[in-house]
N, C-alpha and C positions, 0 to 999 in steps of 0.2 A: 581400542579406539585411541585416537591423538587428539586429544582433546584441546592442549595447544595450537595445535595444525586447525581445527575449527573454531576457535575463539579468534585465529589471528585474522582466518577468512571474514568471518563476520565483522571484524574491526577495519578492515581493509572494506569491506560491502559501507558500512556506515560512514567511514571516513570517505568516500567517493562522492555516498548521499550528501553526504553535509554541504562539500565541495558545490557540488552538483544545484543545490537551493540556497544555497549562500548562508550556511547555521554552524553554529557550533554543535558537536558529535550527538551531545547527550538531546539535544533540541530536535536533530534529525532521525534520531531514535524514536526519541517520543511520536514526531510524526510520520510519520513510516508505519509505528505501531499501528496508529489511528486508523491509516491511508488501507494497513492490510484489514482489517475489522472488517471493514466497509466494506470492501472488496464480496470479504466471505460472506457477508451480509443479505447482498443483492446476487451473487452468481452461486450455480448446482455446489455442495462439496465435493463431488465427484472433479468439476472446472477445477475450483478454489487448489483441491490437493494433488492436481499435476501441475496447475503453475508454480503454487512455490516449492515442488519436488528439486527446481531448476532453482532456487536461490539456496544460499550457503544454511550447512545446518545449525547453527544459532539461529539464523534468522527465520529459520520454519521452525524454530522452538516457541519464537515471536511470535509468528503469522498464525499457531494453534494455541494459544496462551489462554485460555478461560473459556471456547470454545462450545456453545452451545447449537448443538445442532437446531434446535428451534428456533433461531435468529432466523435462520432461512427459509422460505423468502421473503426480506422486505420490501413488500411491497411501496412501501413509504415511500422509496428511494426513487423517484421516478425521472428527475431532472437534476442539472448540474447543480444548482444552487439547492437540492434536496443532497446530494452527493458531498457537495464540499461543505455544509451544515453539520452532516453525519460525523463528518472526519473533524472539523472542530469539537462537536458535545464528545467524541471519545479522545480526542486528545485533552492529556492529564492537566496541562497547564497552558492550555489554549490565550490567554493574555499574554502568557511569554510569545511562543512561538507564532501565532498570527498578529498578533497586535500592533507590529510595525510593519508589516507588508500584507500584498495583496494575497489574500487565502488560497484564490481560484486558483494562482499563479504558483503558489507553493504546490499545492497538491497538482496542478497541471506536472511540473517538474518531478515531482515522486512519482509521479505514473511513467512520463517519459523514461527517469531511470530503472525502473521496472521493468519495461518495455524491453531495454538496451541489455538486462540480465538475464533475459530467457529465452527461449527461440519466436522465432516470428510466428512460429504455429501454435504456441499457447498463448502468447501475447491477442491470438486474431480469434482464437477459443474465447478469450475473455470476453473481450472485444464482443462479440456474437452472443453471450450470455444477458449482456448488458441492454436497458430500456435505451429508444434510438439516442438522444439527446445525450446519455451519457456515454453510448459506443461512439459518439461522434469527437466526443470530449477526450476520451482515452486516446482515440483515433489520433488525434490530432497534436497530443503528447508528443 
C-alpha cells in the first residue's frame, strides 16, 4: 500500500472542502467528520458504505471512525434543522467552526461537495434513503 499516495489524496479531498466553505483545513475536517456521522446515522449501512466507497481512503477511515451499528436508524433525525443540529452536537468544537456563520449553509456546502465526489447514482441513493425534507435539503446542495 502507498500510504503517502492516500494521505496526500485525503489532504487534497480536505483542502478542496475547506476552500469549498470557506475554513481553515483542520475546521473543515472537524466538519466533514460531523456532516459523515450524520449521514450514517439516518441512511441503511449497506447506502452509507457504497457512498463513501467513492471518497478517498483517509477519508472512509473518517467516515467509519467509532462506528456503531446501532446508531441506525435515527429516527430523531427527521428534518433539516434536526439534520444540521445533529452535525453541530457531533462536531468536536462546534463554537469554533459554527459560531461565525450560518450552520445550515455550512453543512448545505459539505453536502454539496459530497455530492460533487461521488457519482450521481450514490449521491441520489443517499438522497432516496433520506426523510423528505432532508432529501430535499441534500437535493438542493
Amino acid at each position: 500500500m502507498n500510504f503517502e499516495k492516500h494521505a496526500q489524496n485525503g489532504n487534497e479531498f480536505i483542502n478542496g472542502l475547506a476552500k469549498e466553505i470557506g475554513a481553515e483545513k483542520g475546521d473543515a475536517a472537524r466538519i466533514l467528520k460531523a456532516v459523515l456521522k450524520v449521514i450514517r446515522r439516518r441512511v441503511s449501512p449497506e447506502e452509507y458504505l457504497d457512498f463513501i466507497a467513492q471518497l478517498p481512503y483517509c477519508i472512509k477511515a473518517v467516515a467509519v471512525d467509532g462506528w456503531r451499528l446501532s446508531e441506525y436508524p435515527d429516527k430523531a433525525i427527521r428534518s433539516i434543522d434536526d439534520f444540521v443540529k445533529a452535525v453541530i452536537e457531533m462536531d468536536q468544537v462546534p463554537q469554533k467552526d459554527f459560531g461565525k456563520g450560518d450552520a445550515k449553509e455550512i453543512v448545505k456546502k459539505v453536502l454539496h461537495y459530497l455530492k460533487e465526489s461521488v457519482s450521481e447514482g450514490e449521491a441520489s441513493d443517499i438522497e432516496n434513503n433520506l426523510p423528505k425534507a432532508i432529501k430535499e435539503f441534500f437535493e438542493e446542495a
